[in-house]
VMD Tcl script that draws the C-alpha trace (Angstrom):
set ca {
  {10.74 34.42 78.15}
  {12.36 31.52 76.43}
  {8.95 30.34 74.62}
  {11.23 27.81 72.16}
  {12.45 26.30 75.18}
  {8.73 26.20 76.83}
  {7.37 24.25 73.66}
  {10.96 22.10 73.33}
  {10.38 20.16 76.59}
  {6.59 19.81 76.44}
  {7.11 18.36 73.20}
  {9.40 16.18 74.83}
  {7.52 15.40 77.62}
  {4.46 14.63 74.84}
  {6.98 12.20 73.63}
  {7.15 10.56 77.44}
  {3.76 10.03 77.56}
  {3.68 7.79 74.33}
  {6.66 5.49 75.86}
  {4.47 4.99 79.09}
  {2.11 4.36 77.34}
  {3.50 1.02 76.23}
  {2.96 -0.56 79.44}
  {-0.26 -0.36 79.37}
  {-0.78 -1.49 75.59}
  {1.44 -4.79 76.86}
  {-0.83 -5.63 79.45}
  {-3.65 -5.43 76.81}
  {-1.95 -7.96 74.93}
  {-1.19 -10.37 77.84}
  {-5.35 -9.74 78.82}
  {-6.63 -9.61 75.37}
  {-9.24 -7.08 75.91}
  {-10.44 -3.90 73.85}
  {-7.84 -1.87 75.36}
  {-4.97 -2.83 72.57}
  {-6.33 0.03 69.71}
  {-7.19 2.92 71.41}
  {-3.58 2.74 73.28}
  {-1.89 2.43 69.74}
  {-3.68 5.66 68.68}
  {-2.95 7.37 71.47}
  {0.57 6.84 71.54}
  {0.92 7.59 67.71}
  {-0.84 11.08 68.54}
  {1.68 11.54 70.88}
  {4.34 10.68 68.74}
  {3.15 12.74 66.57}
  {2.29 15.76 68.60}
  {5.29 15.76 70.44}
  {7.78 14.98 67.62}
  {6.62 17.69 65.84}
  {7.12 20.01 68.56}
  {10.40 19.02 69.61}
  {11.55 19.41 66.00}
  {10.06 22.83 65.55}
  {11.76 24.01 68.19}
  {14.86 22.20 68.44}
  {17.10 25.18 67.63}
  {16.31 26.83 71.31}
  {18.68 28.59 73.86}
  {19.25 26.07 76.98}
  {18.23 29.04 79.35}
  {15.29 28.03 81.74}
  {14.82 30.60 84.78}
  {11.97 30.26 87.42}
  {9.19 31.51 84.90}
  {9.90 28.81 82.14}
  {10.20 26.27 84.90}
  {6.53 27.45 86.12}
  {5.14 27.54 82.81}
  {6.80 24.06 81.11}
  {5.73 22.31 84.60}
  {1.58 24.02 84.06}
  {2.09 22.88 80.05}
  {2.82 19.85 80.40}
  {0.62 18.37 83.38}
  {-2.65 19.87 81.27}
  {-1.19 18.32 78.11}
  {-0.52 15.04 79.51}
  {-4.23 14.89 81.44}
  {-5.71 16.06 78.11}
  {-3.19 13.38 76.21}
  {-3.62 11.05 78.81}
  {-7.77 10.70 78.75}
  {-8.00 9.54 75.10}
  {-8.01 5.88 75.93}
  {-11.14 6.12 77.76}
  {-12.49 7.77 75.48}
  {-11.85 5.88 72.03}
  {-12.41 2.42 74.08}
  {-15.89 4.30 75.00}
  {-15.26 2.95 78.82}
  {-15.58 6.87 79.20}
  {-17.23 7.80 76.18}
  {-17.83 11.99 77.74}
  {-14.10 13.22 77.15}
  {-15.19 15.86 79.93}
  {-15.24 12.97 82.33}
  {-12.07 11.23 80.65}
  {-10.39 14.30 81.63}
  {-11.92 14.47 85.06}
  {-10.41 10.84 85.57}
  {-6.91 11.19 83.97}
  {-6.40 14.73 86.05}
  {-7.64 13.01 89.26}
  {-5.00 9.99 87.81}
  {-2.30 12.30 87.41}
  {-2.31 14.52 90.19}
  {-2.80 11.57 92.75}
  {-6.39 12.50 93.80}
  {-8.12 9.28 93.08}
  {-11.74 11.24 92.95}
  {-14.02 9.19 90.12}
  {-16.86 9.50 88.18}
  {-17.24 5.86 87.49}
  {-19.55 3.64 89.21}
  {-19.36 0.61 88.08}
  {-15.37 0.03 88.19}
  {-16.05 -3.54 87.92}
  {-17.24 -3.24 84.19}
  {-14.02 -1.91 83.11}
  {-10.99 -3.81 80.86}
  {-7.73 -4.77 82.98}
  {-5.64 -2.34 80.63}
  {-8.11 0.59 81.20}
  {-7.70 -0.47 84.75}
  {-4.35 -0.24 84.79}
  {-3.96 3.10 82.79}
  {-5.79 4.67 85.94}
  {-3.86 3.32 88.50}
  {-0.37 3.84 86.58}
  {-1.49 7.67 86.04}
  {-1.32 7.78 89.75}
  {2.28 6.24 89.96}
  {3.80 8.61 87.13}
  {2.10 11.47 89.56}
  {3.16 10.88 92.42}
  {6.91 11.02 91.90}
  {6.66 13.40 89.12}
  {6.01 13.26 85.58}
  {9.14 15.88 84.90}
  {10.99 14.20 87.56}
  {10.86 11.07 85.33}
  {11.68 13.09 82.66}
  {14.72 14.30 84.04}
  {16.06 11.03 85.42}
  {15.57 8.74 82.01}
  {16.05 11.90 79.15}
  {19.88 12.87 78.15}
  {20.93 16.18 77.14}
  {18.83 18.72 79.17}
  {19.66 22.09 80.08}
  {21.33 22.75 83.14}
  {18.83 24.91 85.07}
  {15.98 21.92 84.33}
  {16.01 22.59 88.84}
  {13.48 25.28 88.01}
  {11.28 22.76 86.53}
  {11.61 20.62 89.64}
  {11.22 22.93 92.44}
  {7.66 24.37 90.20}
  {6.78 20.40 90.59}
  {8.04 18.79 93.89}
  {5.77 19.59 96.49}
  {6.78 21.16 99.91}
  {8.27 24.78 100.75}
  {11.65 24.05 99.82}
  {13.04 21.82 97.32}
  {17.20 20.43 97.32}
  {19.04 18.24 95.25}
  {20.76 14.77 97.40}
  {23.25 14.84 95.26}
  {25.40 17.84 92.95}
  {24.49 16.35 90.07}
  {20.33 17.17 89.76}
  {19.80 14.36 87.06}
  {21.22 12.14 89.87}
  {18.99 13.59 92.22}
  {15.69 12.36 90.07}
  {17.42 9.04 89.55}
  {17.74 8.40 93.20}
  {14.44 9.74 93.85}
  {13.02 7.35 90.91}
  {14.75 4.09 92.83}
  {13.64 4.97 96.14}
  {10.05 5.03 94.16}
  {10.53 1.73 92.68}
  {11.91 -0.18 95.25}
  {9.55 0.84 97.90}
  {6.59 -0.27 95.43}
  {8.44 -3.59 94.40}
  {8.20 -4.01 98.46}
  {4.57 -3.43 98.11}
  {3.77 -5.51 95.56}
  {5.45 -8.52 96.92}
  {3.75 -8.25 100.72}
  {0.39 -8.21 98.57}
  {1.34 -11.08 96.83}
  {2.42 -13.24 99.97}
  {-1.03 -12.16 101.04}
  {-2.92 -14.09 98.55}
  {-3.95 -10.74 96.67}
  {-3.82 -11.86 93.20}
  {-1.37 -10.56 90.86}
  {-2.98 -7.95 88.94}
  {-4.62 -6.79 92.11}
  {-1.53 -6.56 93.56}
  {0.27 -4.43 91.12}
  {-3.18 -1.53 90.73}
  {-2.75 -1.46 94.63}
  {0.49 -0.81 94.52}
  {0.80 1.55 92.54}
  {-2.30 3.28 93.55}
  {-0.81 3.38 97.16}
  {2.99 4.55 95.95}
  {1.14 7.87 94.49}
  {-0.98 8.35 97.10}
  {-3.90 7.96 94.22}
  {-6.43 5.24 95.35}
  {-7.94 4.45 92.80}
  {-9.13 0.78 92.96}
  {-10.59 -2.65 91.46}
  {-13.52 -2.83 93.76}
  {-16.74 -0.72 94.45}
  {-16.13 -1.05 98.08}
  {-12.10 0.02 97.58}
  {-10.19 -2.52 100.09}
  {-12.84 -3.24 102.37}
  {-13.29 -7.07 101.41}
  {-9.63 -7.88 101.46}
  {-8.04 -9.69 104.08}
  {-7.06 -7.41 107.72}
  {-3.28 -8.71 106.64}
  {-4.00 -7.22 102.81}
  {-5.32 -3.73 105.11}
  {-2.61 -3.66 107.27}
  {-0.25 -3.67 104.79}
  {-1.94 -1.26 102.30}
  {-2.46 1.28 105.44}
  {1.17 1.08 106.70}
  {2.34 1.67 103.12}
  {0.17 4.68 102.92}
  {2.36 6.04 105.54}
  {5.22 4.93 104.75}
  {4.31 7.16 101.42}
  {3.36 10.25 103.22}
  {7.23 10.55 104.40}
  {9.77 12.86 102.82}
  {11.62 10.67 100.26}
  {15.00 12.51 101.78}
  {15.22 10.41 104.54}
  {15.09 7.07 102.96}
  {17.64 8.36 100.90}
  {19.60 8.91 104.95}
  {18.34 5.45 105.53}
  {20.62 3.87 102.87}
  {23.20 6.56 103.93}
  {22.91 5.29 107.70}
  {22.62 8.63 108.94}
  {20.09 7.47 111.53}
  {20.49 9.99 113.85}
  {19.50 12.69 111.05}
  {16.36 10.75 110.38}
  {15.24 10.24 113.78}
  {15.72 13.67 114.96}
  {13.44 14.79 111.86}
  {10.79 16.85 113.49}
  {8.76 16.81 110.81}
  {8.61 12.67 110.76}
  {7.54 12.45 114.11}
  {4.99 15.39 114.11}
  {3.90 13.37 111.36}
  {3.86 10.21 113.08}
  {2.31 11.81 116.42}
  {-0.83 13.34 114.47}
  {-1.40 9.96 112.97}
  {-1.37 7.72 116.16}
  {-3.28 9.90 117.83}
  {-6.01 11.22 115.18}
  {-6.50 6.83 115.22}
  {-6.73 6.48 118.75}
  {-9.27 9.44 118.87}
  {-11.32 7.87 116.20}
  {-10.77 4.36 117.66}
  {-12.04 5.39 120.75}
  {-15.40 7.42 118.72}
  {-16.42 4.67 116.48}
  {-15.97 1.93 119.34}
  {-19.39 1.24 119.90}
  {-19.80 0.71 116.15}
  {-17.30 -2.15 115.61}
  {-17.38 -3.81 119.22}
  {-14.11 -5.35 118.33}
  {-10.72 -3.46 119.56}
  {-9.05 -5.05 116.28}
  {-11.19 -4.15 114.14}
  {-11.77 -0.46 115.37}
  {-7.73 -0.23 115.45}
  {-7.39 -1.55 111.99}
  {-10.06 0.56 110.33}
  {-9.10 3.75 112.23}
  {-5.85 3.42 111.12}
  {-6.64 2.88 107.76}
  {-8.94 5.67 107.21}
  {-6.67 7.96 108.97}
  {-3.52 7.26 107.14}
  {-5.83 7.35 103.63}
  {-6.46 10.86 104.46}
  {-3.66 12.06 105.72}
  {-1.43 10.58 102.92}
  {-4.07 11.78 100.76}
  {-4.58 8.35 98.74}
  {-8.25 7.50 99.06}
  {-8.56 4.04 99.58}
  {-11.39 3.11 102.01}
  {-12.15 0.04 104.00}
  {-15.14 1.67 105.82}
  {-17.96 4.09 104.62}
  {-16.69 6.98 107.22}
  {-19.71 9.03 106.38}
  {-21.86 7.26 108.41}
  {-19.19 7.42 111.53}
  {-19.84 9.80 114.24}
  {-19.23 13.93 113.67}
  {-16.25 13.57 116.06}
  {-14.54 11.32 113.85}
  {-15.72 13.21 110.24}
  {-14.36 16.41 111.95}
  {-10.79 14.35 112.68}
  {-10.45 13.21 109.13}
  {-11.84 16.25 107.87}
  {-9.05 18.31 109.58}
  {-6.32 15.55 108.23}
  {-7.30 16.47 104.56}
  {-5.70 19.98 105.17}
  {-2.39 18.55 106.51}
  {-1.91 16.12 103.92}
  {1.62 14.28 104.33}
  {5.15 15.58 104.73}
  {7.14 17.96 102.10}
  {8.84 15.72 99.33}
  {6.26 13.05 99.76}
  {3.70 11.63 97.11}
  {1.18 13.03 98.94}
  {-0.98 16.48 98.73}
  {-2.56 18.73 101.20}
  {-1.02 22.06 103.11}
  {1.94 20.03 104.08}
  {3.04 19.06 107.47}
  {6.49 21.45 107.48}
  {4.55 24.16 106.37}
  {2.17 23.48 109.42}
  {4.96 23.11 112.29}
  {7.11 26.49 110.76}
  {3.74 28.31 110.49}
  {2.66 27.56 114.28}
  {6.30 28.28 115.37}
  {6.44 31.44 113.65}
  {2.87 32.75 115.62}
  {4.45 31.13 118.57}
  {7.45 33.62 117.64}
  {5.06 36.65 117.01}
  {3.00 36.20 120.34}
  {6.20 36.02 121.85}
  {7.37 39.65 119.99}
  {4.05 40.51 121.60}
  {5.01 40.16 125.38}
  {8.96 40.88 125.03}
  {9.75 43.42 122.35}
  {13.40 43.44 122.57}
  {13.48 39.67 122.65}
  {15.12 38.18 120.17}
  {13.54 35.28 118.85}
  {14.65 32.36 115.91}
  {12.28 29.86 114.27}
  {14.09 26.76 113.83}
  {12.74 23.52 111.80}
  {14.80 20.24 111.44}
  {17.68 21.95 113.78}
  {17.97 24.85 111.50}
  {17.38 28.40 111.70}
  {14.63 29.47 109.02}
  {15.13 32.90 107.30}
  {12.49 35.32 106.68}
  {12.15 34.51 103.23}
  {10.99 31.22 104.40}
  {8.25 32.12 106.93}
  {7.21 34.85 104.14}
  {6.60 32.19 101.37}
  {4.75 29.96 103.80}
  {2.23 32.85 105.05}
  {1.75 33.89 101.85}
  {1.10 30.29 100.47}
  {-1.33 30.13 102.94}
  {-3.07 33.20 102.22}
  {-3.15 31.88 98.39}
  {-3.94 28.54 99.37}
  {-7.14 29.69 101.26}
  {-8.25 32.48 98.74}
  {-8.24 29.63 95.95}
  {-10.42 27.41 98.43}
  {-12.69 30.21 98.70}
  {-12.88 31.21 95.14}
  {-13.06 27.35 93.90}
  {-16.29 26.64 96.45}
  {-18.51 29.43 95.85}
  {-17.92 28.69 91.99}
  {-19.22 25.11 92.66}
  {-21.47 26.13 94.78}
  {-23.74 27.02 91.72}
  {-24.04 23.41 90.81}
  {-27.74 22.68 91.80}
  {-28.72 19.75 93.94}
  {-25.49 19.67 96.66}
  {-25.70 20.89 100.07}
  {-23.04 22.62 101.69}
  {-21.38 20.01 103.45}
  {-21.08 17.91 99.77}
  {-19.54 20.91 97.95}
  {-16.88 21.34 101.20}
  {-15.43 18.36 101.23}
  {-15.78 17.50 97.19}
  {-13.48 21.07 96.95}
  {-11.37 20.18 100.01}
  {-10.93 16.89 98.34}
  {-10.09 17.82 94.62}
  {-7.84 20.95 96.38}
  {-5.89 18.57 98.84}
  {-6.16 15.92 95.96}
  {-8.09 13.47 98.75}
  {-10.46 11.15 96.31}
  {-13.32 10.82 98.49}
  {-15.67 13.55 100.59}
  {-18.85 13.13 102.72}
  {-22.14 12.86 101.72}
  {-23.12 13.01 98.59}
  {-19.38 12.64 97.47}
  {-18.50 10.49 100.36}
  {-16.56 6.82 100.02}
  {-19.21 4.66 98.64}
  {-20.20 7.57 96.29}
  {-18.76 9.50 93.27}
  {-18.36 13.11 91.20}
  {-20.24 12.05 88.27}
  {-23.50 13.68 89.34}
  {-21.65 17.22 88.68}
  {-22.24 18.74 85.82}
  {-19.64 19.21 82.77}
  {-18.27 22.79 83.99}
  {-17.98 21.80 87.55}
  {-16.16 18.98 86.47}
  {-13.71 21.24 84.94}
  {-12.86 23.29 87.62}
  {-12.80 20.52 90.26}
  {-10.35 18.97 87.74}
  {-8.55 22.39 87.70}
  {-8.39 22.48 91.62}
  {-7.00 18.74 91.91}
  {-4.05 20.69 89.26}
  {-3.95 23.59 91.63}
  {-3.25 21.34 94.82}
  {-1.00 18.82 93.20}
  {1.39 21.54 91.77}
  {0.78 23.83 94.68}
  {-1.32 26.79 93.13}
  {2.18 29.13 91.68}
  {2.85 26.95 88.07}
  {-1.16 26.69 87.33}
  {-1.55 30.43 88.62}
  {1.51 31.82 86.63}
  {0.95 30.02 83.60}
  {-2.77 31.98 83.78}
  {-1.09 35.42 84.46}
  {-1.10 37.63 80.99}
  {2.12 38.92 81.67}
  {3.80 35.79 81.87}
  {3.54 34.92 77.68}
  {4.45 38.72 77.44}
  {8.26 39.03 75.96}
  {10.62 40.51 78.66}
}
mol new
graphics top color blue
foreach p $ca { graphics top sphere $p radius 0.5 }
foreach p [lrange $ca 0 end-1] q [lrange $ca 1 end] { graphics top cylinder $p $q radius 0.2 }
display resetview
């Protein structure tokens, strides 16, 4: 294993950290709040941390295979959570560093889970630390990396397929540093468009920007106790239909600018995408009725809370908990699908979903006609074995560590069943918000330290999609082959 080359682009990735972390430091300075010295320290730690490392091990071979890309993608997310939850802590806004870290992970890896309750109480730049975590998450940290930083090694695609989230992962262009770049402005743009549809809103402008960014990753965290719920329907609409717009596989905007139309609109998963959503909020719109008496209104908030699930952002405009069990089984099935491949958002994934039903479609079929010969196609392709393999056994990984992760929880004394569920299907699909006693008006800090650690360790799980976390904890991987 190349460890030189491990510690070379953590350090430098250390070093990324402390350069976002100016943005936040200059909106202390334009608020003027308590935010300005524990941001300086932070990003000298940083500086220094990560300097030294990238000096140490400057003198490294350029040779990354699939193991380094695991381990330097596991690295660095833990370093830049740990890195990342010293402002809350120095400021004393989150004085426990156990909950700092349970914040910045839930930051980081999109998940928008909290353990504060009064969210109110805290400084604009703290504020915005949170909610810029999110937006640094949800394209990639490394992805970032790769776009801005000159001069790294050729094979860096390992570190992007261990951190892009779907079954496959494919550059838009030959040149991969392009690839991040384009990736990056799609990113921007489509939160610049955000941004300035909250503003024509009347949202103010700080409000405006958290939001944004919170919905771009797919984070949701907010401002507000109640999340979005006393903003405008036009301020909903727009945060909801952004949320979707989120959940879709950054590859076909990219065909969008292209004008490859056709490509895009034959994308089967887009519209199984779109298809689950309209009709998971017609469903629910027709359950919660009765609640609302008001066809807008039931529309509007079934739409929202659907697409804040499915995109796996977290934002709420309704407490959901108290809805009907129809409607809590609905959303509770969307936290599993999660959004498309190549999206901001978490969860199973919606292409694994469609190839895994077509390939027990394919089997049943194998059942009935032996000598039939049968090919599972997705997007108008034919998908090889290898494929179908990875997803199944993704699965079987994916519901092993949902197993494993709730009966550890489970010891935590005072939550039911139906809490630790949804608080583990939450962290694992990074969600934000459960039912019950973690439901949408509620929080995580009743857990206790060591539950808070490995809920934080499941939100790193789901984000990076179990293999970099799981390798990176394998003894043989730091062994010298």
């Amino acid at each position: 294993m190349n460890r030189k080359m491990v510690y070379f682009l953590t350090g430098r990735i250390v070093l990324l950290e402390g350069a976002l972390l100016l943005v936040p430091l200059i909106v202390s300075l334009i608020y003027r709040d308590a935010g300005m010295v524990p941001f300086l320290i932070t990003i000298g730690i940083c500086a220094a941390f990560g300097g030294l490392l990238s000096q140490i091990f400057r003198k490294h071979s350029p040779v990354i295979f699939a193991k380094e890309g695991f381990l330097i993608t596991a690295l660095a997310w833990v370093l830049l959570s740990a890195i990342g939850a010293l402002p809350f802590v120095i400021s004393r806004e989150i004085p426990n560093y156990i909950d700092a870290f349970f914040e910045t992970v839930s930051g980081f890896t999109t998940t928008g889970a909290s353990i504060v309750s009064n969210v109110e109480s805290m400084s604009h730049s703290i504020l915005f630390w949170r909610s810029f975590t999110h937006w640094m998450g949800g394209m990639g940290v490394l992805v970032l990396m790769v776009a801005v930083m000159p001069n790294l090694p050729g094979r860096t695609i390992h570190v992007l397929r261990a951190e892009m989230p779907g079954p496959t992962m494919g550059k838009l262009v030959p040149k991969l540093r392009d690839t991040a770049k384009i990736l990056y402005y799609l990113y921007f743009l489509l939160t610049l468009m955000e941004f300035v549809l909250l503003l024509c809103g009347g949202m103010p402008l700080f409000d405006s920007a958290i939001h944004a960014l919170g919905t771009a990753g797919t984070g949701g965290f907010g401002i507000k106790s109640d999340s979005i719920a006393s903003y405008s329907p036009y301020l909903q609409w727009v945060i909801a239909a952004f949320m979707m717009l989120f959940g879709v596989n950054f590859n076909l905007y990219y065909l969008l600018l292209l004008r490859r139309f056709r490509s895009v609109f034959r994308s089967e998963e887009l519209w199984t995408y779109i298809t689950v959503v309209l009709a998971a909020t017609g469903l629910i719109a027709w359950n919660i009725y009765p609640l609302y008496r008001n066809l807008a209104e039931t529309t509007r908030t079934a739409f929202f809370q659907v697409n804040t699930v499915v995109s796996t952002t977290g934002f709420a405009t309704a407490d959901f908990d108290q809805w009907p069990v129809l409607s809590k089984t609905v959303l509770l099935l969307l936290m599993f699908m999660g959004g498309c491949a190549g999206s901001t958002a978490g969860g199973f994934k919606v292409s694994r979903l469609v190839m895994l039903f077509k390939s027990i479609r394919r089997e049943l079929r194998r059942l009935l006609h032996p000598r039939t010969v049968s090919v599972v196609r997705f997007e108008g392709k034919a998908v090889d074995d290898a494929t179908l393999n990875s997803v199944s056994t993704y699965l079987s990984l994916y519901i092993g560590l949902f197993v494993i992760i709730l009966f550890i929880v489970s010891f935590q004394p005072g939550f039911n069943f139906l809490s630790n569920f949804t608080a583990v299907a939450s962290c694992f699909n990074n969600i934000g918000p459960g039912l019950d006693l973690v439901g949408p008006t509620r929080n995580f800090a009743a857990y206790q330290p060591f539950f808070k650690v490995v809920l934080s360790f499941a939100m790193l799980f789901g984000r990076l999609e179990i293999y970099p976390m799981l390798i990176s904890m394998s003894p043989s991987t730091w062994t010298r082959k």
